[in-house]
Chimera marker file (.cmm) of the C-alpha trace (Angstrom):
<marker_set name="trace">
<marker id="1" x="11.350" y="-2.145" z="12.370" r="1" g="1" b="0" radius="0.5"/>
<marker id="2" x="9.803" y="-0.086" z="9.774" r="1" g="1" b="0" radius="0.5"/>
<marker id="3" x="6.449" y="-0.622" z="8.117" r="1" g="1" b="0" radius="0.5"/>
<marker id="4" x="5.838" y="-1.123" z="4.765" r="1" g="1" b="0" radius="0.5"/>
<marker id="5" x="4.084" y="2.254" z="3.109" r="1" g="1" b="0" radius="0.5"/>
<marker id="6" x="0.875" y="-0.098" z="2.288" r="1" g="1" b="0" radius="0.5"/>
<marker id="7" x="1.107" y="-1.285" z="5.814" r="1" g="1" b="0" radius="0.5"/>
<marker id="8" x="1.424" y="2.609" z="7.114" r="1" g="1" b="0" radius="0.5"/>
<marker id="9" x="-1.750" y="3.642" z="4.721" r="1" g="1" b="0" radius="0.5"/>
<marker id="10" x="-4.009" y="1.119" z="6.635" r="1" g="1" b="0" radius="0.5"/>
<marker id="11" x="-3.066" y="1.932" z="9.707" r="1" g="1" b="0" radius="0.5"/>
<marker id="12" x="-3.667" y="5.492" z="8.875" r="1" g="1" b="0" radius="0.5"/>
<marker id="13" x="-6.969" y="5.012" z="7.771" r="1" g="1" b="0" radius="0.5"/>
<marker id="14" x="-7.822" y="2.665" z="10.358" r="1" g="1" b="0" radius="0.5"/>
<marker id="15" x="-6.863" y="5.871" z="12.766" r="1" g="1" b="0" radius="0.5"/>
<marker id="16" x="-8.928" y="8.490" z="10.538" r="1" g="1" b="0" radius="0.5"/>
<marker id="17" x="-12.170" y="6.082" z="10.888" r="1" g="1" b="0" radius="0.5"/>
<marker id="18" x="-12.241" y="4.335" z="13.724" r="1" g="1" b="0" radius="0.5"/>
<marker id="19" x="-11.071" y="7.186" z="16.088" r="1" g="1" b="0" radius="0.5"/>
<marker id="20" x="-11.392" y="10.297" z="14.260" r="1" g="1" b="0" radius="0.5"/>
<marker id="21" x="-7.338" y="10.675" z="13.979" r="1" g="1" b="0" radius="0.5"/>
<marker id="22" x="-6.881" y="14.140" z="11.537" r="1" g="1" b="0" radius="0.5"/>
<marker id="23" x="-3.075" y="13.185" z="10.914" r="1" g="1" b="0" radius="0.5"/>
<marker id="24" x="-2.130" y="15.845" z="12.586" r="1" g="1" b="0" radius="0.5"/>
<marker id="25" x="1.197" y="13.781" z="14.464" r="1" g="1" b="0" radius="0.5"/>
<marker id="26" x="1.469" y="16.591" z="17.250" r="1" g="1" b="0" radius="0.5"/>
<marker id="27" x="-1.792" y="15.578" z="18.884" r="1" g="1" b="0" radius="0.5"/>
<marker id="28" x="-2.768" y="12.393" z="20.276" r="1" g="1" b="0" radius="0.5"/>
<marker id="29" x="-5.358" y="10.345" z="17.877" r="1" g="1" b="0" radius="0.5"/>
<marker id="30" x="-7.256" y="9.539" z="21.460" r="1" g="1" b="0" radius="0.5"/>
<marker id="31" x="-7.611" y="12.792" z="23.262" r="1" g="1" b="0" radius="0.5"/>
<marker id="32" x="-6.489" y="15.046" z="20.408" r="1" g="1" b="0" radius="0.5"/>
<marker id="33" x="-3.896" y="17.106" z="23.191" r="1" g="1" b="0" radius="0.5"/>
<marker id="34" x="-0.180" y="17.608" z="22.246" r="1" g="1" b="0" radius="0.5"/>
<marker id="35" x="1.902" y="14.719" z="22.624" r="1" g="1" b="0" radius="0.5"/>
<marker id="36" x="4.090" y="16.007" z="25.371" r="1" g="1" b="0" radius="0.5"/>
<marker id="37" x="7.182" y="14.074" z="26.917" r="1" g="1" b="0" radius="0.5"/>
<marker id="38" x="7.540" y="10.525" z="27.871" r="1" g="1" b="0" radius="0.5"/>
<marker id="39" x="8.287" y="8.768" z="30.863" r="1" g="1" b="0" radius="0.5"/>
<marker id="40" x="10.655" y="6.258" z="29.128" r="1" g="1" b="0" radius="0.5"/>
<marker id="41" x="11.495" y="4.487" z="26.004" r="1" g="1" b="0" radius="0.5"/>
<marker id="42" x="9.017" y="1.984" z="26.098" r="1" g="1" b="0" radius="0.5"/>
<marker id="43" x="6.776" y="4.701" z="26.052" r="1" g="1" b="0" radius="0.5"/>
<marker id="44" x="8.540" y="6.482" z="23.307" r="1" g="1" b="0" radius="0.5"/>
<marker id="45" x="8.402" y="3.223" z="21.121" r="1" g="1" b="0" radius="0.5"/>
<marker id="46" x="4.339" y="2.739" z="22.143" r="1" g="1" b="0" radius="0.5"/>
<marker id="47" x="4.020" y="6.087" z="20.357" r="1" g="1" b="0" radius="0.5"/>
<marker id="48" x="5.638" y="5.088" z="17.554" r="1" g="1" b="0" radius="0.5"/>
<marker id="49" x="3.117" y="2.989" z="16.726" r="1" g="1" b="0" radius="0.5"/>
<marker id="50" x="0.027" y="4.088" z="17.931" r="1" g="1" b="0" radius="0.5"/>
<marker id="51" x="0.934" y="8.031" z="18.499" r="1" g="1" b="0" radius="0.5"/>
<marker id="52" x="-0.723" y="7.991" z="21.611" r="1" g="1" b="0" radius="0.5"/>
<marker id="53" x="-0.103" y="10.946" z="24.202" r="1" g="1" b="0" radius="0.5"/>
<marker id="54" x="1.503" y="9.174" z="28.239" r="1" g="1" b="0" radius="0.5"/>
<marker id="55" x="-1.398" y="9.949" z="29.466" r="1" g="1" b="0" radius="0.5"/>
<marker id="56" x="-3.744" y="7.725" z="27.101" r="1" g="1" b="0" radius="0.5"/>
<marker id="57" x="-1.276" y="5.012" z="27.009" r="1" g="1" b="0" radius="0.5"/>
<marker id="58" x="-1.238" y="5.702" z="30.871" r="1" g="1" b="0" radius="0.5"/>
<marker id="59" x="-5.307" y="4.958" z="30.708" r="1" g="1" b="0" radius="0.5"/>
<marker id="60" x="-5.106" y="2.287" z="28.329" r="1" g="1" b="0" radius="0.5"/>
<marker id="61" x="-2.095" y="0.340" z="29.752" r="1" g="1" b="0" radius="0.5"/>
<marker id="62" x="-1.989" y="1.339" z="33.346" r="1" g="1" b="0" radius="0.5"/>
<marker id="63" x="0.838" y="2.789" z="34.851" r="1" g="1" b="0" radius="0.5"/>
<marker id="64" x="1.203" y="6.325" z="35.941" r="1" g="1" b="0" radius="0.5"/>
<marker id="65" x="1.209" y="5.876" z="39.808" r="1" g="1" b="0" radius="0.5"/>
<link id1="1" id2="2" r="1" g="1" b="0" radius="0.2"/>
<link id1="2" id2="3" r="1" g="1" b="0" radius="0.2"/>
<link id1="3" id2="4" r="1" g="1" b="0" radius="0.2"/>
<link id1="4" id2="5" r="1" g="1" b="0" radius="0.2"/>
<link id1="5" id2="6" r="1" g="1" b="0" radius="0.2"/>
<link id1="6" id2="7" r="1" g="1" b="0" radius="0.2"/>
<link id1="7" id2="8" r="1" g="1" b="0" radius="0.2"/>
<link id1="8" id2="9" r="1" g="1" b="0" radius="0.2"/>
<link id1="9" id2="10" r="1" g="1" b="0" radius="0.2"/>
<link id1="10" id2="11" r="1" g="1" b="0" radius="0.2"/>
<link id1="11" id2="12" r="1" g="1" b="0" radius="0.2"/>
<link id1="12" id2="13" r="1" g="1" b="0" radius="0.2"/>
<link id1="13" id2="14" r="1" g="1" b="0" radius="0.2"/>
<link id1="14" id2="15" r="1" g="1" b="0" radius="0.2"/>
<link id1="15" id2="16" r="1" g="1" b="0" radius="0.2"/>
<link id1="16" id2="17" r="1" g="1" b="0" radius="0.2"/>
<link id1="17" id2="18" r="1" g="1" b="0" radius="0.2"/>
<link id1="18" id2="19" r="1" g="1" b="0" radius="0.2"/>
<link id1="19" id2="20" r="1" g="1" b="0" radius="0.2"/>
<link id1="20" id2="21" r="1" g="1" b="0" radius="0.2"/>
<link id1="21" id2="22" r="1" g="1" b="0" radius="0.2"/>
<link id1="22" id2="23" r="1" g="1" b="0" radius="0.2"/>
<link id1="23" id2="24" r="1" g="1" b="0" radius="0.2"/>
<link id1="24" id2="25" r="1" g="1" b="0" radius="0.2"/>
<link id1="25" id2="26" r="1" g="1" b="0" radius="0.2"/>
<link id1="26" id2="27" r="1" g="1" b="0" radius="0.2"/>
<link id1="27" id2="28" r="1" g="1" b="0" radius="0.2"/>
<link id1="28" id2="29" r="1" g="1" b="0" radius="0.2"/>
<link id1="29" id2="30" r="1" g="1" b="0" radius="0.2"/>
<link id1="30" id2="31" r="1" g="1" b="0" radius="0.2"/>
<link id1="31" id2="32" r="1" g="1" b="0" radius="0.2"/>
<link id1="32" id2="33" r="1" g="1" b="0" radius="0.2"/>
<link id1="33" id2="34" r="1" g="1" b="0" radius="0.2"/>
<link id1="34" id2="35" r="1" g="1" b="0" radius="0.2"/>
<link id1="35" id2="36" r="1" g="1" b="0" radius="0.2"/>
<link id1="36" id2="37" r="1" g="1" b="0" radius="0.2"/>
<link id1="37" id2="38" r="1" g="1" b="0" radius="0.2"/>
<link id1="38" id2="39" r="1" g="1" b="0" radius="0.2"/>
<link id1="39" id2="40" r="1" g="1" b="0" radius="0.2"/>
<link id1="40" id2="41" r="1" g="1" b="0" radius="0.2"/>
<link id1="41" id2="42" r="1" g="1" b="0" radius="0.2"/>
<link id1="42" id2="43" r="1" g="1" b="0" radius="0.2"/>
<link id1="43" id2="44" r="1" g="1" b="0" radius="0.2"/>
<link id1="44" id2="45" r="1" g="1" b="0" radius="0.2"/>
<link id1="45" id2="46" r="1" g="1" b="0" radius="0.2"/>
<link id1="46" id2="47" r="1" g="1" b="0" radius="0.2"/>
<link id1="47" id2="48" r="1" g="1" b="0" radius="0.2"/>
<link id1="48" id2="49" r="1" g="1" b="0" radius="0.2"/>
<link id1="49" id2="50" r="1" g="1" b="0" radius="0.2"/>
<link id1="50" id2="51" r="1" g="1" b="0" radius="0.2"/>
<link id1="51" id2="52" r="1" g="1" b="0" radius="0.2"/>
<link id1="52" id2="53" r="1" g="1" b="0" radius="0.2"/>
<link id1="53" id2="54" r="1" g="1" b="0" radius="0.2"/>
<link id1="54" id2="55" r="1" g="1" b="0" radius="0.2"/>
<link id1="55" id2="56" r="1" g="1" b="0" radius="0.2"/>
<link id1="56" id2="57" r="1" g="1" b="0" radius="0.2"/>
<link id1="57" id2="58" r="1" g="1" b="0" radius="0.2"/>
<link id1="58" id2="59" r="1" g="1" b="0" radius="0.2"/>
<link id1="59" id2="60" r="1" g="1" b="0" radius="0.2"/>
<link id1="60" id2="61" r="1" g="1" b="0" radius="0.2"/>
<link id1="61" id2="62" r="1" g="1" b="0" radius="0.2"/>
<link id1="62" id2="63" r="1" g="1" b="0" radius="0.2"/>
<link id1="63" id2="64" r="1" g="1" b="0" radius="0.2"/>
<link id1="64" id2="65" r="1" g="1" b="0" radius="0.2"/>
</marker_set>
């Protein structure tokens, strides 16, 4: 589903306050390393809409072992 453009501008400066997020797409808004690969498309789609790195959504969610 895609989200509305005023939808898109809150989230993005939601990101840019609360965690410091520069915009930059190619890092991670949480550890601000490149994105990387993803284990599998649930992944993929969890960084659609948070653009956070496997490894944070690894921390955040659990999974990785």
């Amino acid at each position: 589903m895609k989200r509305s453009a005023q939808l898109e501008e809150f989230v993005d400066g939601f990101r840019r306050s609360v965690l410091g997020w520069d915009g930059n797409e190619e890092h991670c808004p949480i550890c601000n390393k490149p994105i990387g690969t993803f284990r599998d498309p649930l992944s993929e789609r969890e960084y659609q809409i948070s653009h956070m790195c496997q490894a944070c959504q690894d921390s955040i969610f659990g999974g990785g072992e």
